[in-house]
C-alpha positions in Angstrom: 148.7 64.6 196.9 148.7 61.4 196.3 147.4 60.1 192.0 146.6 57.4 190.5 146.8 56.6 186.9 144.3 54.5 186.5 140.4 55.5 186.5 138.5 53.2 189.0 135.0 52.3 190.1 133.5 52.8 193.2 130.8 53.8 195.6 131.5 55.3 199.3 128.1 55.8 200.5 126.5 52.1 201.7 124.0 51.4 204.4 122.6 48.0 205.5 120.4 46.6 207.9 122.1 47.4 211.0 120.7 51.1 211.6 117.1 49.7 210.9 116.1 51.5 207.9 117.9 49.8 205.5 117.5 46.6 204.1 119.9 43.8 203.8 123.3 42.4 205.4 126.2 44.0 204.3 127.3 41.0 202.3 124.6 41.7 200.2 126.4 45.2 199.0 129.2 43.7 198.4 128.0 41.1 196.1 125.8 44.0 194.2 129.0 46.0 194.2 131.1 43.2 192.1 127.8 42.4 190.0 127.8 46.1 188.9 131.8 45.4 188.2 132.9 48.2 191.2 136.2 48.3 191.6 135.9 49.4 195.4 132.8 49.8 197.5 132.8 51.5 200.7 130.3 50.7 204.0 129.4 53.9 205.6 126.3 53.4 207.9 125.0 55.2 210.5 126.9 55.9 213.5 125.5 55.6 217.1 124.1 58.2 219.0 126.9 58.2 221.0 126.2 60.8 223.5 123.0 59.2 224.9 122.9 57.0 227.8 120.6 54.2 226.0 122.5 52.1 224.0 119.8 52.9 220.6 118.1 56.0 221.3 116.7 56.1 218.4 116.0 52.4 216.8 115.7 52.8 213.0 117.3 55.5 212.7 121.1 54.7 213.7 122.9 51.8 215.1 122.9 50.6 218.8 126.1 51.6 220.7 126.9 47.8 221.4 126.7 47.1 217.5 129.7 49.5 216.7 132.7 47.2 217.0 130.9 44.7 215.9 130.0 46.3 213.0 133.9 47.4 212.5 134.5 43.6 213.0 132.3 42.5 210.1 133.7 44.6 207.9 136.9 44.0 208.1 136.3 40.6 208.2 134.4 40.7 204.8 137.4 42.8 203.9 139.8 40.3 204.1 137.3 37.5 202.3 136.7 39.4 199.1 140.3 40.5 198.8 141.0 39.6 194.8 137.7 40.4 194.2 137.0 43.7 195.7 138.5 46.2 197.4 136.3 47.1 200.7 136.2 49.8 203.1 135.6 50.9 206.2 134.1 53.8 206.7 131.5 55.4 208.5 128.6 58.4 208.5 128.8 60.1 211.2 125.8 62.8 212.6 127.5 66.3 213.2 127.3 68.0 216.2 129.1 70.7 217.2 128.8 70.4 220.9 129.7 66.5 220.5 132.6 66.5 218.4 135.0 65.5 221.0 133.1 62.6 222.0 132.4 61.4 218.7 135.9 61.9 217.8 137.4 59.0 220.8 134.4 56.9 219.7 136.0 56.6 215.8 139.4 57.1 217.4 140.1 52.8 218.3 138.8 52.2 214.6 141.0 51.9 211.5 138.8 53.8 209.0 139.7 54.2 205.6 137.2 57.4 205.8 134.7 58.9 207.5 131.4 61.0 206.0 129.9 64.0 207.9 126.6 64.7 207.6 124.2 67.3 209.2 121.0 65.6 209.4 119.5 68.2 211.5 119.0 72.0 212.3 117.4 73.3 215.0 117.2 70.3 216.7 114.9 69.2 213.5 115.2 66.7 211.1 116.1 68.2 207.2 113.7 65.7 206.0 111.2 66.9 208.0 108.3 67.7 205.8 106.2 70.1 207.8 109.7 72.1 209.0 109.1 74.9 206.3 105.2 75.3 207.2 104.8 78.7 208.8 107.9 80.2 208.3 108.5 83.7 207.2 110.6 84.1 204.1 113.8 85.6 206.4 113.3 82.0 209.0 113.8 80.4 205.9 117.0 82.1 205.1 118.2 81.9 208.5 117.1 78.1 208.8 119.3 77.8 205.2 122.1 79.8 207.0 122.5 77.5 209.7 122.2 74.4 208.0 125.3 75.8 206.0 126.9 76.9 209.3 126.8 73.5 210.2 128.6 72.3 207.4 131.3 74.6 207.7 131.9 73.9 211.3 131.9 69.9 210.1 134.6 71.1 207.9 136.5 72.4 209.8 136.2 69.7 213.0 139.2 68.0 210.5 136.8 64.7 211.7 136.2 63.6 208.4 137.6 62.5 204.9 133.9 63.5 202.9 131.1 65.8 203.4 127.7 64.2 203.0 125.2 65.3 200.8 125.7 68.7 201.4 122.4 70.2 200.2 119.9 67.3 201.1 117.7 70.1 203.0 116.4 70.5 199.4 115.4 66.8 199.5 111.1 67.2 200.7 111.4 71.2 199.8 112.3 71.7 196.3 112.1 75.4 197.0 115.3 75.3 199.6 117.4 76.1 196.5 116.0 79.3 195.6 116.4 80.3 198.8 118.5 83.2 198.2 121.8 83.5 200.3 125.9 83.8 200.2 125.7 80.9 203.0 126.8 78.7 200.2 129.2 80.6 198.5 131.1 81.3 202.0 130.6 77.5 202.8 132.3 75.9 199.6 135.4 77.8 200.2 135.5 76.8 203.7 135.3 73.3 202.5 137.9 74.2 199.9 140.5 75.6 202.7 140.1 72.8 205.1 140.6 70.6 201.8 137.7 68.3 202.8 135.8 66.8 199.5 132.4 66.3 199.2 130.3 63.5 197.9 128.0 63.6 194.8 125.2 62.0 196.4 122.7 60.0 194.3 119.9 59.7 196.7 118.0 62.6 196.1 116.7 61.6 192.9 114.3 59.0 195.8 113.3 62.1 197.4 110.6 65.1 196.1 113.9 67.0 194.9 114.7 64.1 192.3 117.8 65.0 191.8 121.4 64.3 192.8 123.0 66.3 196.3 124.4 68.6 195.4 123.0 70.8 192.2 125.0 70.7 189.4 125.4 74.7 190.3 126.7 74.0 193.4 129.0 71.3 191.8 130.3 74.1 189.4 131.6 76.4 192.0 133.1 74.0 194.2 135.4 73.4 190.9 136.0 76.8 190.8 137.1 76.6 194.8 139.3 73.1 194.1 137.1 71.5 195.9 137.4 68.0 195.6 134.5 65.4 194.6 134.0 61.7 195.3 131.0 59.2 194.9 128.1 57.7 196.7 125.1 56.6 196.1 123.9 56.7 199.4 122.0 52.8 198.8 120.1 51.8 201.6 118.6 48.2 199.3 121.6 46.5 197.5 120.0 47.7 194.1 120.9 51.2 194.7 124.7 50.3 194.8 126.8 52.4 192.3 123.6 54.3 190.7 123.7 56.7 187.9 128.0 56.4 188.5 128.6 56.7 185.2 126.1 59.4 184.9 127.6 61.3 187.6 131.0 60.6 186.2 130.0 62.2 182.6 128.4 65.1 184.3 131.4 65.8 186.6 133.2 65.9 182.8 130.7 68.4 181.3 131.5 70.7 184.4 135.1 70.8 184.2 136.1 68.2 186.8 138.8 65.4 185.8 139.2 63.6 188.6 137.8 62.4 191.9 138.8 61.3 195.1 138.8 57.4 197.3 140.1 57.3 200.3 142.0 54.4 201.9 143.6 54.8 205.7 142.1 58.4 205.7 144.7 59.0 203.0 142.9 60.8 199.9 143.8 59.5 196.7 142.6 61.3 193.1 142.0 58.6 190.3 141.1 60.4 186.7 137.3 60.5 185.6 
């Protein structure tokens, strides 16, 4: 394992203009980033759909296929500007599927990501931000919807694909309720996470969605420190005035739970820099 002395500043979930529901070039988070006085930020956006013939299956939503090395390009080309000013990284949030992990796994493979963040985005072949998802359903479809979300996660875990586990209870984020759903899904899932040593990401987007509050709940934070699961940072800023928000709240929280330390990653190496 591999510490550093000195605390630092940073953000590892950034989006920008490219997957066509974010706004702004990525220049643009870079320049917020050093504004807020980040030691590091990290550009994660969405990954192609890979696996479909079209080259954007799904504008707005992700990249096109063509725009991957490009985007990889322009990153490590901005990289290599703001050096002295700013660290920058490459990284990457990738969609989980389990039936596609192979393919997404020689797409990242030509890349030199300094991480990647895994992120189940759907269940059932719906979307966890779909509103009307819940309508309908019978208290057990709820636990079992719950259940697989968290089955997901553990088989993203396990894939060994990726550094950081997105957001890992953003089903919550347009159905409050998903938190009371009662179930040892969770429980089970954290030590999975935990025994693949994958960290997960406290995730300040929620508070934008009906949850309003961080991914994941501060109970969920609390027994992933009892698991040693590790934590990181990201705000998860689709507008360049999202970048690094509520850090140092997160950071004094992390504190009041018993963490003292979180993780960066740099080459896919995890380093743990004290809170």
């Amino acid at each position: 394992m591999n510490e550093l002395k000195t605390p630092l500043t940073f953000d590892f979930h950034t989006h920008h203009e490219r997957c066509g529901h974010a706004k702004k070039p990525i220049r643009d988070y870079i320049e917020a980033a050093i504004s807020q006085g980040l030691t590091i930020i990290g550009i994660a956006d969405h990954s192609p759909y890979f696996t479909y013939e079209e080259d954007q299956a799904f504008p707005g939503i992700a990249m096109g296929k063509s725009e991957f090395p490009k985007y990889v390009t322009e990153v490590l080309r901005l990289k290599e500007e703001y050096s002295g000013k700013i660290e920058v990284l490459l990284g990457v949030e990738s969609d989980f599927f389990p039936e596609h992990v192979e393919a997404y796994r020689r797409c990242f493979a030509p890349y030199p990501f300094d991480y990647i963040i895994g992120s189940v985005h759907k269940v059932d072949g719906v979307s966890i931000f779909n509103k009307k998802r819940w309508n309908g359903l019978t208290h057990e479809q709820k636990v079992k919807s719950k259940e697989t979300y968290y089955s997901l996660i553990e088989q993203s875990a396990r894939s060994g694909m990726f550094q950081i586990l997105g957001h890992i209870d953003a089903m919550k984020g347009f159905y409050p309720a998903f938190s009371d759903i009662q179930t040892e899904a969770v429980e089970k899932t954290l030590q999975i996470i935990a025994e693949c040593d994958v960290a997960i990401e406290v995730n300040t987007s929620g508070k934008t969605k009906a949850a309003g509050g961080w991914y994941p709940s501060d109970d969920i934070l609390e027994r992933a420190l009892y698991y040693g699961v590790k934590v990181t940072f990201g705000s998860d800023a689709h507008t360049p005035e999202r970048v690094g928000e509520d850090l140092e709240l997160v950071r004094r929280r992390l504190k009041e739970i018993g963490f003292i330390e979180w993780a960066i990653f740099r080459q896919k190496k995890r380093f743990l820099t004290p809170l």
